[in-house]
PDB file of N, CA, C and O in Angstrom:
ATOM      1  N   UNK A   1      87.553  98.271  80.650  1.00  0.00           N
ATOM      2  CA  UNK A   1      88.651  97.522  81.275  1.00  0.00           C
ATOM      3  C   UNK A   1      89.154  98.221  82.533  1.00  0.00           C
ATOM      4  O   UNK A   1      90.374  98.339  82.644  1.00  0.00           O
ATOM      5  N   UNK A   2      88.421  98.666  83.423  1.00  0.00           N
ATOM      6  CA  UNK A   2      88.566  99.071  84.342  1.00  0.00           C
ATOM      7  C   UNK A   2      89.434  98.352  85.438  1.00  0.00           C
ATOM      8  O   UNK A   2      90.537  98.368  85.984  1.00  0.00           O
ATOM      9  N   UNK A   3      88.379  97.794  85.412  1.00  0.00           N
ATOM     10  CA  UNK A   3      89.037  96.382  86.260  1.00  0.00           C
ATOM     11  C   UNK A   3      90.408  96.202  86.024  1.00  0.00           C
ATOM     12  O   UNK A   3      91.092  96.495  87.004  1.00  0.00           O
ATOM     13  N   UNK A   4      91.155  95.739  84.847  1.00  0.00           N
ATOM     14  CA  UNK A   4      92.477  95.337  84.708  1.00  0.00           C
ATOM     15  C   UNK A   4      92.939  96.830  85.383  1.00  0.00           C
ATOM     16  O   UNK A   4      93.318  96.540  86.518  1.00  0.00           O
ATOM     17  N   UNK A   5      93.071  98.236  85.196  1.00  0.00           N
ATOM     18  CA  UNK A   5      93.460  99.058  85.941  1.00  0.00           C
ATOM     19  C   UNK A   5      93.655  99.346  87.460  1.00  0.00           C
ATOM     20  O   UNK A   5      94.582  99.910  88.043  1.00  0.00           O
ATOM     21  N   UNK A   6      92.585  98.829  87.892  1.00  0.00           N
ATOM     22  CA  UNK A   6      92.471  98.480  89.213  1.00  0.00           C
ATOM     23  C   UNK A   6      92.855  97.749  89.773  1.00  0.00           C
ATOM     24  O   UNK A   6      93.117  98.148  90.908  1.00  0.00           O
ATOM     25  N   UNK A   7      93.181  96.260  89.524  1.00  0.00           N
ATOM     26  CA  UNK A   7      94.016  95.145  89.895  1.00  0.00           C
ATOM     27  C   UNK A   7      95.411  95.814  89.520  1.00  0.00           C
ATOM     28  O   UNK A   7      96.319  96.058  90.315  1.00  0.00           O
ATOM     29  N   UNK A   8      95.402  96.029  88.333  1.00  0.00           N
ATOM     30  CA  UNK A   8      97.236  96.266  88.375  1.00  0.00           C
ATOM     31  C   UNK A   8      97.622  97.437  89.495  1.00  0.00           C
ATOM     32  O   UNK A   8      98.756  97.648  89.925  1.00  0.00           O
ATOM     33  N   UNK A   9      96.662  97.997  89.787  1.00  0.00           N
ATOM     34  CA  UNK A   9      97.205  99.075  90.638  1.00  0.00           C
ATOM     35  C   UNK A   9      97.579  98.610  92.086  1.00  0.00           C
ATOM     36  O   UNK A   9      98.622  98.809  92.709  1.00  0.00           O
ATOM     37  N   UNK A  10      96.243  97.818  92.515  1.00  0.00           N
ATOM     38  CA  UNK A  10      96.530  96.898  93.891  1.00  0.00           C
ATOM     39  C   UNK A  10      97.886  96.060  94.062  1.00  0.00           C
ATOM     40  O   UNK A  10      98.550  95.779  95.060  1.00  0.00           O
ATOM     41  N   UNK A  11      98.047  95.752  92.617  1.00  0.00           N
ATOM     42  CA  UNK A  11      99.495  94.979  92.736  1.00  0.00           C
ATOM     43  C   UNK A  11     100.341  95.497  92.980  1.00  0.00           C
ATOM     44  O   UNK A  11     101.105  95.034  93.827  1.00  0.00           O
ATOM     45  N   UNK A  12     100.614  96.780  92.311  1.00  0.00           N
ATOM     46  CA  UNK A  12     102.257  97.426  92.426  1.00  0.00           C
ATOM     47  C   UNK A  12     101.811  98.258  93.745  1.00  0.00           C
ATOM     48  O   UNK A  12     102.824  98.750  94.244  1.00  0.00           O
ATOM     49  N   UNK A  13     100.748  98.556  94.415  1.00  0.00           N
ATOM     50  CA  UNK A  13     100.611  98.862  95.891  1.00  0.00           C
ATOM     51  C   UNK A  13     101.290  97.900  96.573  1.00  0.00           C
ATOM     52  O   UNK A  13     102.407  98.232  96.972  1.00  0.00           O
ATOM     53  N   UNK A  14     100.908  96.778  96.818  1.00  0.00           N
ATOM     54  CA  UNK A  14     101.388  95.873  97.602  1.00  0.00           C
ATOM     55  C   UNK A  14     102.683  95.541  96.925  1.00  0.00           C
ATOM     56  O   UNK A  14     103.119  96.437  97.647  1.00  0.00           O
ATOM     57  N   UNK A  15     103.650  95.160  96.292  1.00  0.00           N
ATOM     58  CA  UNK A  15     104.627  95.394  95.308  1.00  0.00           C
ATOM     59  C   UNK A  15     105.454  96.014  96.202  1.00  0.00           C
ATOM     60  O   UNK A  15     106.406  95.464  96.756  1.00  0.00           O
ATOM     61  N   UNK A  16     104.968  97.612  96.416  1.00  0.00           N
ATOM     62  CA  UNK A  16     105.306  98.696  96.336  1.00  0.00           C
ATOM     63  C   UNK A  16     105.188  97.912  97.974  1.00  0.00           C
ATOM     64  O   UNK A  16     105.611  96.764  97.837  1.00  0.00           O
ATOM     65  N   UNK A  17     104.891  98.084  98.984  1.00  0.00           N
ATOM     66  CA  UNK A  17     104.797  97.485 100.229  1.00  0.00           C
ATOM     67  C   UNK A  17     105.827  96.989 100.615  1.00  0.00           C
ATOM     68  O   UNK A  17     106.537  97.343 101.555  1.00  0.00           O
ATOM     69  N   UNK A  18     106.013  95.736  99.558  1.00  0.00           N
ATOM     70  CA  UNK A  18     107.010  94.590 100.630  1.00  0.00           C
ATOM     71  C   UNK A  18     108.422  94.888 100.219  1.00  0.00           C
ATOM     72  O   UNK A  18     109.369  94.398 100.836  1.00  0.00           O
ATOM     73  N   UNK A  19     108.600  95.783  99.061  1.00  0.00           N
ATOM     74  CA  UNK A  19     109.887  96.214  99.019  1.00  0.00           C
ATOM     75  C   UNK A  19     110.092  96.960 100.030  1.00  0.00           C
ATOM     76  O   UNK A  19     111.149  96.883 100.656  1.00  0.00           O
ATOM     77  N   UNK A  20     109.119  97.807 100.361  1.00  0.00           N
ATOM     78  CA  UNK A  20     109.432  99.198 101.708  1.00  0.00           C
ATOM     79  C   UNK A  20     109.815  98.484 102.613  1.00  0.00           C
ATOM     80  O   UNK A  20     110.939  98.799 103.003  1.00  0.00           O
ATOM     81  N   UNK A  21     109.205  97.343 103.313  1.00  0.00           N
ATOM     82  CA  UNK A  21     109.458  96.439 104.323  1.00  0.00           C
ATOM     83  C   UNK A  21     110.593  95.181 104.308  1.00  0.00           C
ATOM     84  O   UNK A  21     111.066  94.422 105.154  1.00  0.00           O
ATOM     85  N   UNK A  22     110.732  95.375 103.046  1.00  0.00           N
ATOM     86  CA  UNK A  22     112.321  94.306 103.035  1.00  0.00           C
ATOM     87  C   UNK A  22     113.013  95.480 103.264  1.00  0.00           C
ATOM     88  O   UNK A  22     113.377  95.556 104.438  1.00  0.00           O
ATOM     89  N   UNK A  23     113.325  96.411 102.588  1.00  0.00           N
ATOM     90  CA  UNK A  23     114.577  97.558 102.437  1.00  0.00           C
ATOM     91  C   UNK A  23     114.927  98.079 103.996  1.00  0.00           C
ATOM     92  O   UNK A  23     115.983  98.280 104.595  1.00  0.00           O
ATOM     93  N   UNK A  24     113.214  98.218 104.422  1.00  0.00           N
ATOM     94  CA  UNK A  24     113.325  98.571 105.956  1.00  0.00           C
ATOM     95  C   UNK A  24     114.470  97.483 107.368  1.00  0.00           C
ATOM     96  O   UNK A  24     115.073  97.810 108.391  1.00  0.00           O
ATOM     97  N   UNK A  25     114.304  96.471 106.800  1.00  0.00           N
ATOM     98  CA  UNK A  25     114.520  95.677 107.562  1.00  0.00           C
ATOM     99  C   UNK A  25     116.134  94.651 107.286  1.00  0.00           C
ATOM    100  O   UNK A  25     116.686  93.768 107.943  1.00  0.00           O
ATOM    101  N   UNK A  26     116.402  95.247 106.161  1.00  0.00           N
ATOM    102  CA  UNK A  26     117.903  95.444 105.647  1.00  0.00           C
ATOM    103  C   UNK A  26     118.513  96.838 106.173  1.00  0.00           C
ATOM    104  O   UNK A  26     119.559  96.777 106.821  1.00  0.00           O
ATOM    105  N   UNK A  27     117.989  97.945 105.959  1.00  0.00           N
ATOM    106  CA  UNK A  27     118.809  99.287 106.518  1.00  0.00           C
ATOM    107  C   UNK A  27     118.382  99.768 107.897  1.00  0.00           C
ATOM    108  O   UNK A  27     119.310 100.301 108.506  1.00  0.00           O
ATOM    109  N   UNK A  28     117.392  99.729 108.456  1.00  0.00           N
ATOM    110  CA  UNK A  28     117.763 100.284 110.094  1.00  0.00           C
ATOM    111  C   UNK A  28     118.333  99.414 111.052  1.00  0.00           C
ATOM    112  O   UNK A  28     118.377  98.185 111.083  1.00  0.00           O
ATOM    113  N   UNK A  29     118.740 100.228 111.788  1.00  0.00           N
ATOM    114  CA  UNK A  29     119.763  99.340 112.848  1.00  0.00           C
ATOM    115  C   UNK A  29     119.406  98.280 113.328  1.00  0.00           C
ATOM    116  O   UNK A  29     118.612  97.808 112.515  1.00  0.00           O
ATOM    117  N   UNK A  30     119.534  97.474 114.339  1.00  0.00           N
ATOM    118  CA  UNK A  30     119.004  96.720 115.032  1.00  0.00           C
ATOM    119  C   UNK A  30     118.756  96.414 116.070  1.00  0.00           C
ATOM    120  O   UNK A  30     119.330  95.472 116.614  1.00  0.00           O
ATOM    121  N   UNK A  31     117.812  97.133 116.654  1.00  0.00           N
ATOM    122  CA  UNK A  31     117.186  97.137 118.010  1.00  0.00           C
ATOM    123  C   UNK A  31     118.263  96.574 119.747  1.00  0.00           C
ATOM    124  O   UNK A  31     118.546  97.033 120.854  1.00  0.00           O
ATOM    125  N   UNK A  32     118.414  95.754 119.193  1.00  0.00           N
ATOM    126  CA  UNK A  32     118.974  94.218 120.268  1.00  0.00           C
ATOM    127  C   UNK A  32     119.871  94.727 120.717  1.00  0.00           C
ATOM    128  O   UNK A  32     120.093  94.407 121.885  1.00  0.00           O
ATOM    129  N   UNK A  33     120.947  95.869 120.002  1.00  0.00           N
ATOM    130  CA  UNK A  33     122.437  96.530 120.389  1.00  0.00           C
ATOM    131  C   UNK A  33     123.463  95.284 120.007  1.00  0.00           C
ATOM    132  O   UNK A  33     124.644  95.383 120.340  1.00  0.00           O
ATOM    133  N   UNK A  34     122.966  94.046 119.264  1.00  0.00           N
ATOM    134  CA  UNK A  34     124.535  93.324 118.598  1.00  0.00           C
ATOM    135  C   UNK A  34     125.858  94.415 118.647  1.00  0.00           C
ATOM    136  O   UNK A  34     126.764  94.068 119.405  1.00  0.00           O
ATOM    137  N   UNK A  35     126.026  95.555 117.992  1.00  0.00           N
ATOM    138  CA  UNK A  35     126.920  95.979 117.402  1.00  0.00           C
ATOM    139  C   UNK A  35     127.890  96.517 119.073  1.00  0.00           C
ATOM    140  O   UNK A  35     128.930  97.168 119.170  1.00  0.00           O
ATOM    141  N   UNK A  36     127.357  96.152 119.731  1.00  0.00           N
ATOM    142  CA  UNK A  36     128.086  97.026 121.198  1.00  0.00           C
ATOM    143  C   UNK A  36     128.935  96.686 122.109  1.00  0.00           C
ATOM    144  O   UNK A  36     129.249  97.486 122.990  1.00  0.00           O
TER     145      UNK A  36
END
């Protein structure tokens, strides 16, 4: 059952991805200078 190991892993990689890239894009500033 390799396989099932390997897929689950690809998942919580990418998982693991789009949280980094939501969180990212909720907490750093914002480029544009709105706040100024």
């Amino acid at each position: 059952m390799w396989y099932f190991a390997w897929i689950l892993g690809i998942g919580l990689a990418c998982g693991a991805g789009i949280l980094n890239a939501l969180w990212h894009e909720t907490h750093l500033p914002d480029p544009g200078g709105a706040d100024e």
